[in-house]
ZAMI-930700 format. One record per residue: residue number from 1; residue in three letters; y, z, x of N, C-alpha, C, CB in turn. Coordinates in steps of 0.1 Angstrom, whole numbers. Glycine has a CB too. Layout:
N
{node NUM; "ala"; {Y; Z; X}; {Y; Z; X}; {Y; Z; X}; {Y; Z; X}}
...
end
This chain:
131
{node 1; "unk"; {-12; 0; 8}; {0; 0; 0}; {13; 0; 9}; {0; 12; -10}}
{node 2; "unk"; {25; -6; 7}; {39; -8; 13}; {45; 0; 6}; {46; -21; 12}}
{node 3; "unk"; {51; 7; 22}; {62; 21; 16}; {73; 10; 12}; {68; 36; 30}}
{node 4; "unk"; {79; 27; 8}; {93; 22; -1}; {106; 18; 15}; {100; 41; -14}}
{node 5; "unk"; {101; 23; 27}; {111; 14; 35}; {104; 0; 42}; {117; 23; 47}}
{node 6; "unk"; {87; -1; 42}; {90; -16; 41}; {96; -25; 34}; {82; -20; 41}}
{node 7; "unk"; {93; -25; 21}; {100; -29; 10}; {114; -30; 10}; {96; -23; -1}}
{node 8; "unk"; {118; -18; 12}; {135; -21; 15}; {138; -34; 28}; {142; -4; 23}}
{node 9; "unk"; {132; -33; 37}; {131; -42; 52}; {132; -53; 45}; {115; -42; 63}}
{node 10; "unk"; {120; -54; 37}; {117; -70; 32}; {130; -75; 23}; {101; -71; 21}}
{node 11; "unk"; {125; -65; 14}; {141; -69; 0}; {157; -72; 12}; {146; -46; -16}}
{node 12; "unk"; {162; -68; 19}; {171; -69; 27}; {173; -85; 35}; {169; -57; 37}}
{node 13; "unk"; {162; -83; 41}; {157; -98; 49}; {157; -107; 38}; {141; -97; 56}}
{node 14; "unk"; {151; -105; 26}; {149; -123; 13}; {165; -119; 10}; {134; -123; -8}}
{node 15; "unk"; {173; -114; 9}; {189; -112; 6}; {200; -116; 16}; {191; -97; 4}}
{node 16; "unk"; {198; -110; 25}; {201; -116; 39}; {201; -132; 38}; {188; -111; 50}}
{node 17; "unk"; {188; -135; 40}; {186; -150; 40}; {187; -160; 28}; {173; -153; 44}}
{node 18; "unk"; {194; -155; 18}; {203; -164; 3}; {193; -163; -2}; {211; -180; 1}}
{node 19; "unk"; {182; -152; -8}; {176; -153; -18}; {183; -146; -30}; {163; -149; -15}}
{node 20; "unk"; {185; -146; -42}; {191; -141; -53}; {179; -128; -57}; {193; -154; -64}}
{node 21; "unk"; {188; -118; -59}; {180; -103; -57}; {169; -106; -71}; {194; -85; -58}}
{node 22; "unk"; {172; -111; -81}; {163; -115; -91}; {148; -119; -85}; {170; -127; -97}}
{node 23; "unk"; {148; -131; -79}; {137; -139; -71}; {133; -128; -62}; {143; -152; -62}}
{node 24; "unk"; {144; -119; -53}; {135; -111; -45}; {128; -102; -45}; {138; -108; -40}}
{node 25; "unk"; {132; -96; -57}; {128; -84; -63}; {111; -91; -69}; {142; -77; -77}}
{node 26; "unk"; {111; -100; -80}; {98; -109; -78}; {88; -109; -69}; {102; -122; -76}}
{node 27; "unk"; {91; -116; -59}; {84; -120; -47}; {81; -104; -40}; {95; -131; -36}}
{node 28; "unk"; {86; -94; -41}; {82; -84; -36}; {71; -73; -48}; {95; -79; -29}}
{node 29; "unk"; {75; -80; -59}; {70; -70; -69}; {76; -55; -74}; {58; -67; -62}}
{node 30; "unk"; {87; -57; -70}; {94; -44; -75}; {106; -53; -88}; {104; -35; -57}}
{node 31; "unk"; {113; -42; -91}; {118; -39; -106}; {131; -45; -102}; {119; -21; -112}}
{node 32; "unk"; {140; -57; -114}; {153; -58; -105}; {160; -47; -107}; {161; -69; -108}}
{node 33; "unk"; {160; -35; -116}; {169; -26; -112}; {168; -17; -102}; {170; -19; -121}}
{node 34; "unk"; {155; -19; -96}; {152; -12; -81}; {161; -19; -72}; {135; -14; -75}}
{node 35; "unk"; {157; -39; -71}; {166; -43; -65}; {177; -43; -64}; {165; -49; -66}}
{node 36; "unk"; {185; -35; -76}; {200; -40; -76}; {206; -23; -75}; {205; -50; -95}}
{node 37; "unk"; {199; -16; -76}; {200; -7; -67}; {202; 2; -58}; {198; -7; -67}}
{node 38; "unk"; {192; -5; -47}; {193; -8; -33}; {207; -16; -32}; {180; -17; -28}}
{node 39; "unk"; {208; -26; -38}; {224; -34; -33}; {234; -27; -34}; {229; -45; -41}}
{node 40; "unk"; {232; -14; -44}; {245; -5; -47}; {247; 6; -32}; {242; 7; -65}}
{node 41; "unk"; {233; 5; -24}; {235; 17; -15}; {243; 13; 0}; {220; 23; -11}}
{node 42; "unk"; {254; 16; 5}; {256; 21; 13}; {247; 12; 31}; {253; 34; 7}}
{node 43; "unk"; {237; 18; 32}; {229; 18; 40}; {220; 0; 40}; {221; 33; 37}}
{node 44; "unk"; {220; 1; 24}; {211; -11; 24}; {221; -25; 26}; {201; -12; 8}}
{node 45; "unk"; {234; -25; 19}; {247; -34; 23}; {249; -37; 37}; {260; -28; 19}}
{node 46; "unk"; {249; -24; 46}; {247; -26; 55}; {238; -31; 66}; {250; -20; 55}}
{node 47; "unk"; {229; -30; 63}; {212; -37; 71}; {214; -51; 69}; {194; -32; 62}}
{node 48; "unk"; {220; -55; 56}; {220; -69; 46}; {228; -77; 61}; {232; -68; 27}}
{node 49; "unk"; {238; -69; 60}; {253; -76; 67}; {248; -77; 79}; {269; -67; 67}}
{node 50; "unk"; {238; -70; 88}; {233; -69; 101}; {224; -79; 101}; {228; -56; 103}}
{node 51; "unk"; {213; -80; 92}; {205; -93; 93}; {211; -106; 96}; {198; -95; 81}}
{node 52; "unk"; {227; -107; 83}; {231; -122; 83}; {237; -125; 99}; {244; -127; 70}}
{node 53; "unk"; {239; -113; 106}; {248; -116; 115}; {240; -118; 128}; {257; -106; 115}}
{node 54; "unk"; {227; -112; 123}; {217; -116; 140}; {213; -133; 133}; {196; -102; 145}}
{node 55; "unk"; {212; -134; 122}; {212; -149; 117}; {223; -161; 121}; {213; -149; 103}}
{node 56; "unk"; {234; -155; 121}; {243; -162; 121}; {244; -163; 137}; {254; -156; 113}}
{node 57; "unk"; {246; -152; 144}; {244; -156; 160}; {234; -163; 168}; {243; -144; 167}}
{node 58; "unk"; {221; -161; 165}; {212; -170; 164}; {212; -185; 166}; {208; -169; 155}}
{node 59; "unk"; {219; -185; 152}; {225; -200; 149}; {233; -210; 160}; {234; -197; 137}}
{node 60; "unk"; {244; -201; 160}; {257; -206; 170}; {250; -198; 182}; {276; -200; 167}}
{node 61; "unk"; {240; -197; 186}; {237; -201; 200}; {230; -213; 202}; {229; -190; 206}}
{node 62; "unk"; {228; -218; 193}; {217; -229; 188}; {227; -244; 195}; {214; -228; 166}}
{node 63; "unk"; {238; -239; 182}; {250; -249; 178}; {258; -251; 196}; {263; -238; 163}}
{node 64; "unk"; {260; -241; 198}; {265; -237; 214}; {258; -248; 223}; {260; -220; 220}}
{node 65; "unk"; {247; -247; 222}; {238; -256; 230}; {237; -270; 228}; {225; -253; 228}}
{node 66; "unk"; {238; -275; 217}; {237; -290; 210}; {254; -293; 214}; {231; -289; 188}}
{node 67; "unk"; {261; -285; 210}; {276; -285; 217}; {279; -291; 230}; {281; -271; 219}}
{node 68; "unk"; {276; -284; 238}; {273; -291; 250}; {270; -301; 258}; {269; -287; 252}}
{node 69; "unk"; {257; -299; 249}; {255; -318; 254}; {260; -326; 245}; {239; -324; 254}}
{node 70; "unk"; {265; -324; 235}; {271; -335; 226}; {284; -340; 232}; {274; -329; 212}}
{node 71; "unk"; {289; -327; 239}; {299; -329; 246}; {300; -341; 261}; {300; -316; 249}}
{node 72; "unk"; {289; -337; 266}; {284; -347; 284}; {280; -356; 274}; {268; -341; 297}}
{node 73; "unk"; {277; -358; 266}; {268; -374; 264}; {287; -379; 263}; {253; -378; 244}}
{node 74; "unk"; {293; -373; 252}; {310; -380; 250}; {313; -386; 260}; {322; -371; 248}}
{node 75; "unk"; {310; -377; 275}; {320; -375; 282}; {311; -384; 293}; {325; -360; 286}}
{node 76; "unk"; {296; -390; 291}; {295; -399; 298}; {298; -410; 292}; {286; -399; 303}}
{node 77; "unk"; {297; -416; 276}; {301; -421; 277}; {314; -429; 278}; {297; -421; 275}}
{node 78; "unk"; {325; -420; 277}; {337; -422; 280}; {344; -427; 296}; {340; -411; 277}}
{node 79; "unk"; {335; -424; 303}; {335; -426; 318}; {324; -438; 320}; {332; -412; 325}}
{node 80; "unk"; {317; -442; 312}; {300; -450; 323}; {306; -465; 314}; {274; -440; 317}}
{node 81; "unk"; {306; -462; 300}; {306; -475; 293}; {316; -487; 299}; {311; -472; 278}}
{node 82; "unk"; {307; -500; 298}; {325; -510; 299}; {326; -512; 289}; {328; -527; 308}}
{node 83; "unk"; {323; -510; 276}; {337; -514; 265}; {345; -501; 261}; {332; -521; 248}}
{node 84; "unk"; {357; -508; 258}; {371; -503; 260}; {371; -495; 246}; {384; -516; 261}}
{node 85; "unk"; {365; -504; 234}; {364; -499; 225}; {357; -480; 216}; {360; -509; 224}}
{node 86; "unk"; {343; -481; 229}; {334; -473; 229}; {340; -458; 238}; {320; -481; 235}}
{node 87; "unk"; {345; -462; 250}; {356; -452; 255}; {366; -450; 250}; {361; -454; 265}}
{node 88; "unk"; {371; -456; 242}; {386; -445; 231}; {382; -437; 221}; {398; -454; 222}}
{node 89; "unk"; {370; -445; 217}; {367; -435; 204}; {357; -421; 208}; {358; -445; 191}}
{node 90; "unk"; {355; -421; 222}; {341; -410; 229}; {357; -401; 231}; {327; -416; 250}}
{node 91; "unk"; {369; -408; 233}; {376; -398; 244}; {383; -391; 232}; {388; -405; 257}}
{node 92; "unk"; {387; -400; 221}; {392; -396; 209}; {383; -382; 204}; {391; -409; 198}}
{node 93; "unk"; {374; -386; 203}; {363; -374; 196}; {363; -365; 206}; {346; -380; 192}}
{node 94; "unk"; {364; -365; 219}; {365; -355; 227}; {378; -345; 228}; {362; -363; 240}}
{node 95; "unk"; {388; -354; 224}; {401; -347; 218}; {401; -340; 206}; {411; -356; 215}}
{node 96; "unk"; {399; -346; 198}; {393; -338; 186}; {388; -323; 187}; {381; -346; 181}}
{node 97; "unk"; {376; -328; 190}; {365; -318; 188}; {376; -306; 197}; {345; -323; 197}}
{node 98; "unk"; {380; -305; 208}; {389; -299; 219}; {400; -290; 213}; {396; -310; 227}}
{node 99; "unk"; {403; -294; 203}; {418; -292; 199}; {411; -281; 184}; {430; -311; 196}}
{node 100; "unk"; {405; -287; 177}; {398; -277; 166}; {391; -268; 172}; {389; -283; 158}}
{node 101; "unk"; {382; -265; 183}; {377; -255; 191}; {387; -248; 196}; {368; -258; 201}}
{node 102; "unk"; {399; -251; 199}; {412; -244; 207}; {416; -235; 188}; {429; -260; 216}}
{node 103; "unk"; {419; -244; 182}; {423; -242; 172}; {415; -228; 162}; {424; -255; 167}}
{node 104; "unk"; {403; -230; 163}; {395; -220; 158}; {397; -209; 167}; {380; -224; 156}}
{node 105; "unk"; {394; -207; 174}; {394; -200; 186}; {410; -190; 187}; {392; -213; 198}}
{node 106; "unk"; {419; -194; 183}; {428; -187; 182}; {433; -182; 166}; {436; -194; 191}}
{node 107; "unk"; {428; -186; 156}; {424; -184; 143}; {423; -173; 140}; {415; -188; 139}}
{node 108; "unk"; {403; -172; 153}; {401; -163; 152}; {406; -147; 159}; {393; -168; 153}}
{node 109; "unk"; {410; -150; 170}; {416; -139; 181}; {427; -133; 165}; {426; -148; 201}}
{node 110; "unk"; {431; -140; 158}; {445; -135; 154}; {438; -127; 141}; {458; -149; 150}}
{node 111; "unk"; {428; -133; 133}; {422; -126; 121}; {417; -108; 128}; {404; -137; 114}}
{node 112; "unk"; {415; -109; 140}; {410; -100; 146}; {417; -91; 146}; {406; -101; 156}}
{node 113; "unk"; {432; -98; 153}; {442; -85; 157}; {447; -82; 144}; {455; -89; 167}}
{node 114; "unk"; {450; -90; 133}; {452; -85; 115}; {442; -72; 115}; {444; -100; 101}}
{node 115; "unk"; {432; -74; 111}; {421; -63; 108}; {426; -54; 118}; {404; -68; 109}}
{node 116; "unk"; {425; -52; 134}; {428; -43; 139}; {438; -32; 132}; {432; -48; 147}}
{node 117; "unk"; {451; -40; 131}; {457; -34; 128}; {460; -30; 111}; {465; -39; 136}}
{node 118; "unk"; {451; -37; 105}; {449; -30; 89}; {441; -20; 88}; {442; -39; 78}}
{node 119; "unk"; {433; -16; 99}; {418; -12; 96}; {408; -17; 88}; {419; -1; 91}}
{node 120; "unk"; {411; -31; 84}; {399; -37; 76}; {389; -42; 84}; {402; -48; 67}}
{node 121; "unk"; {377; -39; 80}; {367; -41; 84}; {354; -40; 78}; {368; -37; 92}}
{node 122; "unk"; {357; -44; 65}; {349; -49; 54}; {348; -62; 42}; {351; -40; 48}}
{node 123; "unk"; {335; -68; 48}; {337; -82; 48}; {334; -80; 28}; {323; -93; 61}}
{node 124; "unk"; {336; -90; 18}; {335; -96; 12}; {318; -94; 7}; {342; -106; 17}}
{node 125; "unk"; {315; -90; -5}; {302; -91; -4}; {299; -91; -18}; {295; -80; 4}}
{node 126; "unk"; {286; -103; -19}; {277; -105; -27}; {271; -92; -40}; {267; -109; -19}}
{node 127; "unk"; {276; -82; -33}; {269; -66; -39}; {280; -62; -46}; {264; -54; -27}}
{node 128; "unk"; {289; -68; -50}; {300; -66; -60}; {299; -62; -74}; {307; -76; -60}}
{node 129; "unk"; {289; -77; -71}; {283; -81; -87}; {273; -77; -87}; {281; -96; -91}}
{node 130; "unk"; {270; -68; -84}; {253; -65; -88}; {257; -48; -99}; {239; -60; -69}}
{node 131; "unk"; {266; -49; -103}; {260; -35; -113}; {263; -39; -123}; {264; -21; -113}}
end
């Protein structure tokens, strides 16, 4: 039999990963008012927000990587090709992409120093709607 904190583990993780607590509560066999429950606690919002975020980093280490070389391939072909055509639009996109990464990048530094200095540091969450 699965204790009541595997089940929490699990229910967190199918929520985490965009399952609708309805479906998850299902798939695990528990009650949706159990599920929706748990969404009201504290502790379980929090595990939720921790999962998406080893998800989300995960990800953009992924993205980071494909980045990179997406980048050297631009950048060879911007430099190796002889048409004139194929080098403006590698160098174009290489500008691009450059200027929106600058651009995000300082977006972000600035949403940061906001919250710093609000003390916010509570994201937006799905567990609003659950009572």
């Amino acid at each position: 039999m699965r204790g009541r904190r595997q089940i929490d583990e699990q229910l967190a993780a199918l929520v985490a990963a965009g399952v609708p607590f309805v479906q998850a509560a299902q798939r695990l066999g528990i009650s949706e008012t159990t599920a929706f429950r748990r969404a009201k606690e504290p502790w379980f919002r929090e595990r939720v927000s921790q999962l998406r975020r080893q998800a989300t980093d995960q990800a953009v280490g992924l993205l980071a990587e494909a980045l990179a070389e997406a980048v050297a391939r631009l950048r060879d072909l911007m430099r190796q090709t002889e048409s004139l055509s194929v080098a403006q639009r590698a160098a174009v996109a290489l500008l691009e992409f450059g200027l929106r990464a600058q651009a995000l990048t300082d977006l972000e530094t600035r949403i940061q120093h906001l919250e710093q200095q609000s003390g916010a540091t509570d994201e937006p969450s799905q567990f609003e709607a659950a009572d």
